[in-house]
TORLUMVEX-60082 format. One record per residue (C-alpha): residue number from 1; x, y, z. Coordinates in pm, 1 decimal. Layout:
+--------+----------+----------+----------+
| marmar |       px |       py |       pz |
+--------+----------+----------+----------+
|    NUM |        X |        Y |        Z |
...
+--------+----------+----------+----------+
! end
This chain:
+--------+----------+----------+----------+
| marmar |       px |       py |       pz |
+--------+----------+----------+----------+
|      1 |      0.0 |      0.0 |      0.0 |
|      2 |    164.5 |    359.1 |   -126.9 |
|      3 |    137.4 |    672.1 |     63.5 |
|      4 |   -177.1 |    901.3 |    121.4 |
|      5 |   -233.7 |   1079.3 |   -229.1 |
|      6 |   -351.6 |   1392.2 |    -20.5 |
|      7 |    -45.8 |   1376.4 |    165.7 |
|      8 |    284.0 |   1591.9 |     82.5 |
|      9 |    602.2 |   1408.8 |     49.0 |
|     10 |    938.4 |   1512.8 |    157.2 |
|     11 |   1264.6 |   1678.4 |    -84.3 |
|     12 |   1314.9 |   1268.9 |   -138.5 |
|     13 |   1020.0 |   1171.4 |   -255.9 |
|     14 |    916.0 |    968.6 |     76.2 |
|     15 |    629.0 |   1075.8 |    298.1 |
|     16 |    806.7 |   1224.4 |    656.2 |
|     17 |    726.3 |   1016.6 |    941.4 |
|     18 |    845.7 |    910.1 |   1244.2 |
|     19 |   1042.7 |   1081.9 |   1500.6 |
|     20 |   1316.8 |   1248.1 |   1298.9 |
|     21 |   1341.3 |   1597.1 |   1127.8 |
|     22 |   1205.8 |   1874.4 |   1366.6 |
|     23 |   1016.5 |   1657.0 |   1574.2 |
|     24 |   1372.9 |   1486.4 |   1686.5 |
|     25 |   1499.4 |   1868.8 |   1769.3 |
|     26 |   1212.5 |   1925.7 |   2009.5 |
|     27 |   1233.5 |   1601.0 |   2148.3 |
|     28 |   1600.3 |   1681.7 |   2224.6 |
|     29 |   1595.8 |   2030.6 |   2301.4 |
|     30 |   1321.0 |   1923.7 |   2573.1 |
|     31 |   1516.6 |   1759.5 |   2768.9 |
|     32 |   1727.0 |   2064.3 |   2888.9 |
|     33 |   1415.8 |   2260.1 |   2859.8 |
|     34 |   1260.2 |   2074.9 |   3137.2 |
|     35 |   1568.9 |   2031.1 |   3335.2 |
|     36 |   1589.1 |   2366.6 |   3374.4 |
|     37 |   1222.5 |   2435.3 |   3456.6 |
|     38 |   1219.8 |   2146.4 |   3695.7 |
|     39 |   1515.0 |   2288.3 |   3889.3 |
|     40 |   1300.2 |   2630.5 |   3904.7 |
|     41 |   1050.0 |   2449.5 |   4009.7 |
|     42 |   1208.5 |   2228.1 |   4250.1 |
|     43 |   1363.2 |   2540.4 |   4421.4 |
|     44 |    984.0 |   2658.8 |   4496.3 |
|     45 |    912.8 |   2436.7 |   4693.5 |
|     46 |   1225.0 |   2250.6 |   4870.1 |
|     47 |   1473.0 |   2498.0 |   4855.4 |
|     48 |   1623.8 |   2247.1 |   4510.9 |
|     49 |   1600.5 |   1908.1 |   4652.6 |
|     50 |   1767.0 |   1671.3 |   4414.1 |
|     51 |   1489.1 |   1419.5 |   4466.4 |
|     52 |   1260.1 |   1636.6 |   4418.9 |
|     53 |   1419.1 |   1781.8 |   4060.7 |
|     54 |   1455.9 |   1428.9 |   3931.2 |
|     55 |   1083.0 |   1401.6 |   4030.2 |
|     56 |    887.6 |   1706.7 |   3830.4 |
|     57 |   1141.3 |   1646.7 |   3568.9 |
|     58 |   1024.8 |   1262.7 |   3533.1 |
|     59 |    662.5 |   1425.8 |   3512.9 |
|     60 |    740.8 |   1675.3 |   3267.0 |
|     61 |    969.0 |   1468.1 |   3062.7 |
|     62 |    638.9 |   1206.0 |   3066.7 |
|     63 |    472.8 |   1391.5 |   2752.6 |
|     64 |    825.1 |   1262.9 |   2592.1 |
|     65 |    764.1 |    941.0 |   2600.8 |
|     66 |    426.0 |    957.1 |   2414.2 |
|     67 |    665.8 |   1058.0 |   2110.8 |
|     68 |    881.6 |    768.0 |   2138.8 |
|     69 |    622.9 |    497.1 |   2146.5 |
|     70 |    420.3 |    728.1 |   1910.4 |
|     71 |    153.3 |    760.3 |   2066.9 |
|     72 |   -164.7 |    936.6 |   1899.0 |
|     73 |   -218.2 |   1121.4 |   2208.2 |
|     74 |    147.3 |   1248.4 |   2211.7 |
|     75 |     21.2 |   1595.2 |   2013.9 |
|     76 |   -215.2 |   1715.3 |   2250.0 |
|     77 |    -28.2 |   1566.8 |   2590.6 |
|     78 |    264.8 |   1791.0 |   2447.5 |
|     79 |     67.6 |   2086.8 |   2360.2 |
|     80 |   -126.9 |   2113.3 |   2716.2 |
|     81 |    242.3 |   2027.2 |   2867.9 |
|     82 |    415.0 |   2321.4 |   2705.9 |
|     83 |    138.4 |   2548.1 |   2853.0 |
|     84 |    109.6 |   2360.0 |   3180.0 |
|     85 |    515.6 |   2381.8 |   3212.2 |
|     86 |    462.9 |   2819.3 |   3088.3 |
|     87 |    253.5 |   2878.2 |   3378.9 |
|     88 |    362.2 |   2771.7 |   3682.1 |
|     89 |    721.6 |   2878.9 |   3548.5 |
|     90 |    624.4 |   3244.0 |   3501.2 |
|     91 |    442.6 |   3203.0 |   3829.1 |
|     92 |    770.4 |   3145.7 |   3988.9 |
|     93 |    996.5 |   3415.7 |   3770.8 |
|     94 |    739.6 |   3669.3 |   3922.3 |
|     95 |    783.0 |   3602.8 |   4256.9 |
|     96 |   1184.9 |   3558.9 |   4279.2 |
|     97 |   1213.1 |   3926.9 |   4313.6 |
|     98 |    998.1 |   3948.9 |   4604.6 |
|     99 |   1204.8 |   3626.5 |   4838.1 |
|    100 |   1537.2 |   3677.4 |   4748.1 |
|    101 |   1711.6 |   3881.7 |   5042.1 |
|    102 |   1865.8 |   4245.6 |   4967.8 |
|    103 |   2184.1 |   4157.4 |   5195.9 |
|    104 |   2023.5 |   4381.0 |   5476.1 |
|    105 |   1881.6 |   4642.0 |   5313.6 |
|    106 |   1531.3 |   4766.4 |   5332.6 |
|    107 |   1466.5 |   4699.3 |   4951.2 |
|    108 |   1670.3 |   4704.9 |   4639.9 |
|    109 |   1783.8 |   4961.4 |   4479.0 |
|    110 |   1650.3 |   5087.5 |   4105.3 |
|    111 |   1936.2 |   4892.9 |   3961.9 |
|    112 |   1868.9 |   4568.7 |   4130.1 |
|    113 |   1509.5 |   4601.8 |   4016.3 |
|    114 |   1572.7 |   4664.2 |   3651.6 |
|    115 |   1816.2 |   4358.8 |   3626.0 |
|    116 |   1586.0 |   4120.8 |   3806.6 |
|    117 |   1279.8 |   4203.1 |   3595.8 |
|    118 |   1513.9 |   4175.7 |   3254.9 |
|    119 |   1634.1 |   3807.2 |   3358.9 |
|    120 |   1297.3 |   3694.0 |   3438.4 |
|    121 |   1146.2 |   3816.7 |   3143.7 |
|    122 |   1407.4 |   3652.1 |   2966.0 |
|    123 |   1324.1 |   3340.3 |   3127.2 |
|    124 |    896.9 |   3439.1 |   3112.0 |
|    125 |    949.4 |   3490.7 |   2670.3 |
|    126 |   1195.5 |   3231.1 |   2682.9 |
|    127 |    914.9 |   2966.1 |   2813.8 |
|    128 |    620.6 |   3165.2 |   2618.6 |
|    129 |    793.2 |   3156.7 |   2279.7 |
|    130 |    875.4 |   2785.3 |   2298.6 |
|    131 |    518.6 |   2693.4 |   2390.9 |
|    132 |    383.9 |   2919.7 |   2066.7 |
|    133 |    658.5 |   2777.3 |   1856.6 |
|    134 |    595.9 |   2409.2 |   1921.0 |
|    135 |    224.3 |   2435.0 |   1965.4 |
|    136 |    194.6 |   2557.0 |   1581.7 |
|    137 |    450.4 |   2269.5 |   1493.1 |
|    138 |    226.0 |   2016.8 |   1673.0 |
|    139 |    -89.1 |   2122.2 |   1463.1 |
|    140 |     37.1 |   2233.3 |   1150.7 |
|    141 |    326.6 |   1938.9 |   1091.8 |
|    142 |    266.4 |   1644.7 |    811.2 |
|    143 |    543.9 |   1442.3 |   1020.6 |
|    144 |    350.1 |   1469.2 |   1317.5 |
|    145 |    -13.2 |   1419.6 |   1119.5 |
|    146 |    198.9 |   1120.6 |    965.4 |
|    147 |    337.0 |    924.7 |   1222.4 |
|    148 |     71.6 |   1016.1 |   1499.0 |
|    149 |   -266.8 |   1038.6 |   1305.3 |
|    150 |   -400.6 |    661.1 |   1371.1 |
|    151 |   -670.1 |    584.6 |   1070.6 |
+--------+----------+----------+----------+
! end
């Protein structure tokens, strides 16, 4: 049996599907992705506790493993856990300011201020932009329509 005649077909001539192509470069850009967010995270509640990184990073990372058994449901888990990773991540960038200590000062100076707020919304449009990004990918992709659209 050929391939779809409504569907597109790579440079080659083949059909893309499977995990290869852009879907392997968010699969593997994930990974430190969700490292990072799961040490934020971890550090919001335990104050970084190794068990508890390796813990929401298992969680996270669990979306993942839909792609490499290719699932049909690995799309949408991965869409709602780009979003569900943007929120509580932002959540925490906002409130850094406000916990850290100002080494016995009062508050911070104008200075401090301004270079907190320009990290975190670094690290807020960092985690916002990937979300959009992949999110379009995960609807708009033929390799992902191909190798997760079950018929």
């Amino acid at each position: 049996m050929g391939p779809d005649a409504h569907a597109s077909t790579a440079s080659n001539g083949s059909t893309p599907v499977g995990v290869g192509g852009w879907l392997l470069v968010y699969l593997l850009g994930s990974i430190p992705f969700l490292l990072l967010h799961s040490a934020g995270l971890s550090g919001w509640f335990l104050d970084y506790a190794l068990w508890l990184l390796i813990a929401i990073f298992l969680l996270l990372a669990s979306p993942l493993a839909l792609i490499l058994v290719k699932s049909s449901r690995a799309p949408r888990w991965n869409i709602v856990a780009l979003w569900v990773i943007a929120l509580p991540i932002t959540l925490r960038a906002a409130a850094v300011p406000f916990y850290q200590e100002t080494g016995g000062r009062a508050q911070r100076s104008p200075e401090e201020w301004a270079a907190a707020i320009a990290i975190l919304a670094v690290i807020v449009l960092g985690s916002l932009a990937w979300a959009t990004i992949w999110t379009a990918y995960f609807r708009r992709s033929l390799r992902v329509r191909n190798t997760f659209n079950r018929s």
